[in-house]
C-alpha positions as CSV (number, residue, x, y, z in Angstrom):
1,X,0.0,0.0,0.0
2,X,1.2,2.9,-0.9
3,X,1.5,6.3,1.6
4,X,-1.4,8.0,-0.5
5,X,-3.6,4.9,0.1
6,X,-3.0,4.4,3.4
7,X,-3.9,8.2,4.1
8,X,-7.1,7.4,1.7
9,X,-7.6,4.5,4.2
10,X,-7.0,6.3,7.2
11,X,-9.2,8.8,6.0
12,X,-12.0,6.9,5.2
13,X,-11.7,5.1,8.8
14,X,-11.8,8.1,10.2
15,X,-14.4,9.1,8.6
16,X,-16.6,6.0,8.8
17,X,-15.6,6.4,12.8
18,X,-16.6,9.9,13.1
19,X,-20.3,9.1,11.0
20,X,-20.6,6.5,13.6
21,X,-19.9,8.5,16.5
22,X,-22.0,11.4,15.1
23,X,-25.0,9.0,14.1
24,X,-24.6,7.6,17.7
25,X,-25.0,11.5,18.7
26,X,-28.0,12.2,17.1
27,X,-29.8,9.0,18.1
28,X,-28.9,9.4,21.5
29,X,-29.6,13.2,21.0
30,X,-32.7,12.2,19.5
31,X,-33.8,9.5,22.0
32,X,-33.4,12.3,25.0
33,X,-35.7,14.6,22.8
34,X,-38.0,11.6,22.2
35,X,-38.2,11.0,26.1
36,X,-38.3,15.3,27.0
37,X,-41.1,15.4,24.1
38,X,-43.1,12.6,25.8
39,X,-42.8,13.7,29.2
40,X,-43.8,17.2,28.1
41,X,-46.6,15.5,26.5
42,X,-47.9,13.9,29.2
43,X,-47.5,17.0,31.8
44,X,-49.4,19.3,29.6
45,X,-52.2,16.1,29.3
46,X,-52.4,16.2,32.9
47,X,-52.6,20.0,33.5
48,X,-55.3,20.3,31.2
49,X,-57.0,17.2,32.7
50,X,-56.8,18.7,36.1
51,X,-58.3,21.9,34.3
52,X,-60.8,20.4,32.9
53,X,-61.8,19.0,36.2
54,X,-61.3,21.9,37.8
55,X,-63.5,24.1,35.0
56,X,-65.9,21.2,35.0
57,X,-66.1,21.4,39.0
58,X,-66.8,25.5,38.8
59,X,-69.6,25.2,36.1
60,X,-71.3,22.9,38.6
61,X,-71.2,25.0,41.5
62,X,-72.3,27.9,39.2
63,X,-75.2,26.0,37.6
64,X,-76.0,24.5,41.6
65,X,-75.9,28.4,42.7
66,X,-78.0,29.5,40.1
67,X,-80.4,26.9,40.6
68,X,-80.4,27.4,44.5
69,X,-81.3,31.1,43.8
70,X,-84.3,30.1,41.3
71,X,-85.8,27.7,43.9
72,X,-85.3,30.6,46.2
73,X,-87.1,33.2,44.0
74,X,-89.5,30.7,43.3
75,X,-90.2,30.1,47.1
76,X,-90.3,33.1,47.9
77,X,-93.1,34.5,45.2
78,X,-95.4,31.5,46.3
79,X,-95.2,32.6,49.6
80,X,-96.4,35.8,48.5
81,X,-98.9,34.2,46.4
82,X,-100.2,32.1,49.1
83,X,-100.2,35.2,51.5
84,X,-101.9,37.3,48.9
85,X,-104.4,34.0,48.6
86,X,-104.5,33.4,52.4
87,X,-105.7,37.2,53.2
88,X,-108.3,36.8,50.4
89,X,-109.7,34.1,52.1
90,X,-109.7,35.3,55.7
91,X,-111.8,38.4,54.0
92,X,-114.3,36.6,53.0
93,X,-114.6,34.6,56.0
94,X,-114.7,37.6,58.2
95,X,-117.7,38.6,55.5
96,X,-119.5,36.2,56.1
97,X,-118.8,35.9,59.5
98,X,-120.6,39.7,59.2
99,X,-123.6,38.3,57.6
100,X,-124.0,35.1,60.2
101,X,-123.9,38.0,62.8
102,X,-127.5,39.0,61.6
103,X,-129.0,35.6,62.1
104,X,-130.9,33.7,64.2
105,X,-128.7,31.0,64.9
106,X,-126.1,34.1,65.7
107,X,-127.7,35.1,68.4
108,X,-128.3,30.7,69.5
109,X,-124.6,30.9,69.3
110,X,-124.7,33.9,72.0
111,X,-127.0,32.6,74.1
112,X,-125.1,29.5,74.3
113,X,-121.6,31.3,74.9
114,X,-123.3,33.6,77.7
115,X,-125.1,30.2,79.5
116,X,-121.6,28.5,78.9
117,X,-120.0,31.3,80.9
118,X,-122.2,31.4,83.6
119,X,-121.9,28.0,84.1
120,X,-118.7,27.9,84.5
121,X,-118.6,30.9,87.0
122,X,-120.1,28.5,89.4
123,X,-121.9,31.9,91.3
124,X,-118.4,33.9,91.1
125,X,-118.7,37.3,90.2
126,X,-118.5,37.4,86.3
127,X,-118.6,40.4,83.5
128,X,-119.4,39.5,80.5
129,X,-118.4,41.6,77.5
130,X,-120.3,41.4,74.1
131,X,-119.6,43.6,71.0
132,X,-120.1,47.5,70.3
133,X,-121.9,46.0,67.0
134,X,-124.1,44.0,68.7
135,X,-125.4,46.3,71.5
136,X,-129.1,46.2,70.0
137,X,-129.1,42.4,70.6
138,X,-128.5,43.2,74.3
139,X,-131.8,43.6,76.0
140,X,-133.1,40.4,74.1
141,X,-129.7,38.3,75.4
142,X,-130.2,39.6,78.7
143,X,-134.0,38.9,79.3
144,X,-133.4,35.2,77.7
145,X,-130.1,34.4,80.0
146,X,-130.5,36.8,82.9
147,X,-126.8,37.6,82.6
148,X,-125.8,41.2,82.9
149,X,-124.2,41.9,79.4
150,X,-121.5,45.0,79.2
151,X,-120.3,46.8,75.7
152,X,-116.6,46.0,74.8
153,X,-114.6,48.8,73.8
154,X,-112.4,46.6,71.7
155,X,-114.1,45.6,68.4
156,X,-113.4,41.7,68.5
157,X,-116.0,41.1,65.6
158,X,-118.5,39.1,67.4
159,X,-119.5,36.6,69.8
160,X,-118.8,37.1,73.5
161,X,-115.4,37.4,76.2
162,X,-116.2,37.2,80.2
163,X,-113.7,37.2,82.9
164,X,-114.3,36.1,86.0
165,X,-111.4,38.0,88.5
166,X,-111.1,35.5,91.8
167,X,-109.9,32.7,89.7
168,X,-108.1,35.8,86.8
169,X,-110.0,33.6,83.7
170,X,-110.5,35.0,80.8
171,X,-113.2,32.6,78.9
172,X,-112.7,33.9,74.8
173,X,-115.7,33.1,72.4
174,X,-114.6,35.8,70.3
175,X,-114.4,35.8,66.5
176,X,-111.3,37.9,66.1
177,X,-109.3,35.3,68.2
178,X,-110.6,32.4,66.8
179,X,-109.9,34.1,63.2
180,X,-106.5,34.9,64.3
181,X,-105.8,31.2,65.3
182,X,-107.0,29.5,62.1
183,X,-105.3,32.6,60.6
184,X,-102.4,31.5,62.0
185,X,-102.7,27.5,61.6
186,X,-103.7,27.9,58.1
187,X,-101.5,26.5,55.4
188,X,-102.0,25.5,52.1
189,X,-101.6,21.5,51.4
190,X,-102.1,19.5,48.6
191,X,-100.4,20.1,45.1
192,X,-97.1,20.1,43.7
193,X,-94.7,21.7,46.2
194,X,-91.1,23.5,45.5
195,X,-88.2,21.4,47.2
């Protein structure tokens, strides 16, 4: 072999050793980018998992907000519309609790309340109080129970009230309370409901 040759050779060794090394390079180069790009991958896959969750999670608790605060609305205006409905009704009633006042079997119903009062006296000392509006039913209530009637100055829409001060009873057969307590134990039942 001659010197021109061998420096071809040499040369070409080299060069076939330095394309190896360099090849080796780059795959290994390329490996660590392959492993980098993967990991990256998989990091941004997570973040925008946990995003989504975390997104998915806030729309929720919006959409459970909102919903809260309809069901609140919605409560609250049938509670107006069952006051509004309630009041109605209690005005009627007391209308024609106003017309029953002008019959017959009002003024059984005071009779009654007045001999139920005595009664229950037992001979004690009692007043009994009937209302401004039915003063002109007086003399007739008194000649038929021989009770001593007395004018209320509070307006309690009807029927009677009598105390009896030893034992400090107050006996109430008045309409305003009893339409105060179904006023106030009066609900509306039935129907669909709001939860």
């Amino acid at each position: 072999m001659t010197q021109e040759e061998k420096i071809k050779h040499l040369q070409n060794a080299a060069m076939e050793d330095a394309r190896a090394e360099a090849d080796s390079l780059i795959s290994n180069y390329r490996a660590a980018l392959e492993t980098v790009f993967q990991t990256h991958q998989e990091e941004a896959r997570r973040q925008a998992e946990t995003r989504i969750k975390a997104e998915a999670t806030s729309a929720r608790l919006r959409k459970n907000q909102a919903v809260a605060k309809a069901q609140l609305e919605q409560k609250r205006e049938l509670g107006k519309i069952q006051q509004k409905l309630k009041d109605q009704i209690f005005e009627e009633v007391l209308a024609m609790l106003k017309q029953y006042t002008n019959t017959a079997s009002y003024m059984k119903f005071l009779e009654s309340c007045i001999f139920q009062a005595v009664q229950f006296a037992a001979g004690e000392a009692i007043v009994i109080y009937i209302n401004e509006s039915d003063k002109k039913l007086i003399p007739t209530l008194e000649k038929r129970t021989g009770a001593k009637l007395t004018i209320s100055h509070e307006d309690f829409k009807g029927g009677i009230r009598a105390i009896i001060r030893s034992r400090n009873v107050l006996i109430d057969h008045s309409f305003k309370t009893q339409l105060r307590n179904e006023y106030d134990a009066f609900l509306f039942t039935g129907g669909d409901s709001i939860a």
